[in-house]
N, C-alpha and C positions, 0 to 999 in steps of 0.2 A: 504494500500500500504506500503511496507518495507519503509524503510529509507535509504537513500543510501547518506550522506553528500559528499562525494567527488567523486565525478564523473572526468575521466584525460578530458585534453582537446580532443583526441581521439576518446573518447566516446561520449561525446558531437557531438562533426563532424557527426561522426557513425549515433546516433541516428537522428540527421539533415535531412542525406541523406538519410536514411532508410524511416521516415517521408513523403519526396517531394517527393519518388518511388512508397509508396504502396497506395497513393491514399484513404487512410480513415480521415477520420473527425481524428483532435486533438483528440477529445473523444476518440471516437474508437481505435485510433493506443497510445496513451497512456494507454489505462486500456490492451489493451494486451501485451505490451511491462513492464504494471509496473510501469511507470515515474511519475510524478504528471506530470499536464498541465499547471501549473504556472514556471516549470521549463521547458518544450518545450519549453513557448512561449518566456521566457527568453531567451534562445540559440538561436531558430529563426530569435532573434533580433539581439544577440550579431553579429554571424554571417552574416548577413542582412549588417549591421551597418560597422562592421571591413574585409567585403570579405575575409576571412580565409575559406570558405567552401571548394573550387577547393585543399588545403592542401591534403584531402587525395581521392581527386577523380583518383589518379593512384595508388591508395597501392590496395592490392589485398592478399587476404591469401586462403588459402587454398591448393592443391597439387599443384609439379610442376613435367613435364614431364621430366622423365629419360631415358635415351639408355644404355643398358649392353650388351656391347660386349661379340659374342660368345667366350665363350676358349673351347680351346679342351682338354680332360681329357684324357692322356696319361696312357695304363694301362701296368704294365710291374710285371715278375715273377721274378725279383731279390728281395731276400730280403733285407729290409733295411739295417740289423746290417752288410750287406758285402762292407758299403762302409766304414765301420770306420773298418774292417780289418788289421791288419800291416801284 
C-alpha cells in the first residue's frame, strides 16, 4: 500500500462516509480504496468520539445545472469598416 502521511481532515470525512455507504468489510473497502485499516479504524473513532462527520454530509461536487438564454444572431450586409467612415 503507498504511503500517504497526510491525509486533510476532508479526506478523512470522505473516506468515513464512503466507508458507512458501501457496505464492505474494513478489509474489503480498505484494500480497494488503498488506506491501511489501522488508519480507518483511527478516523472511525476520531469521528465517533468528536461528531464532526454531519461537517461534510451537505458538500457535494460534481456539475451544476446551467440555463443559456436564447440570443438571436442578427445577420446584416453592411460592412463593418462603414461605420468608422467620416
Amino acid at each position: 500500500m503507498p504511503k500517504q502521511l497526510n491525509y486533510s481532515q476532508y479526506d478523512k470525512q470522505a473516506y468515513v462516509a464512503d466507508f458507512k455507504k458501501s457496505g464492505l468489510s474494513r478489509k474489503n473497502y480498505c484494500s480497494t480504496q488503498r488506506i491501511s485499516e489501522a488508519s480507518l479504524n483511527r478516523w472511525l473513532k476520531d469521528f465517533e468520539v468528536s461528531n464532526q462527520l454531519p461537517l461534510i454530509k451537505n458538500k457535494t461536487t460534481g456539475f451544476s445545472s446551467v440555463k443559456i438564454k436564447d440570443t438571436a444572431i442578427v445577420e446584416s450586409n453592411i460592412p463593418l469598416n462603414s461605420f468608422n467612415a467620416a
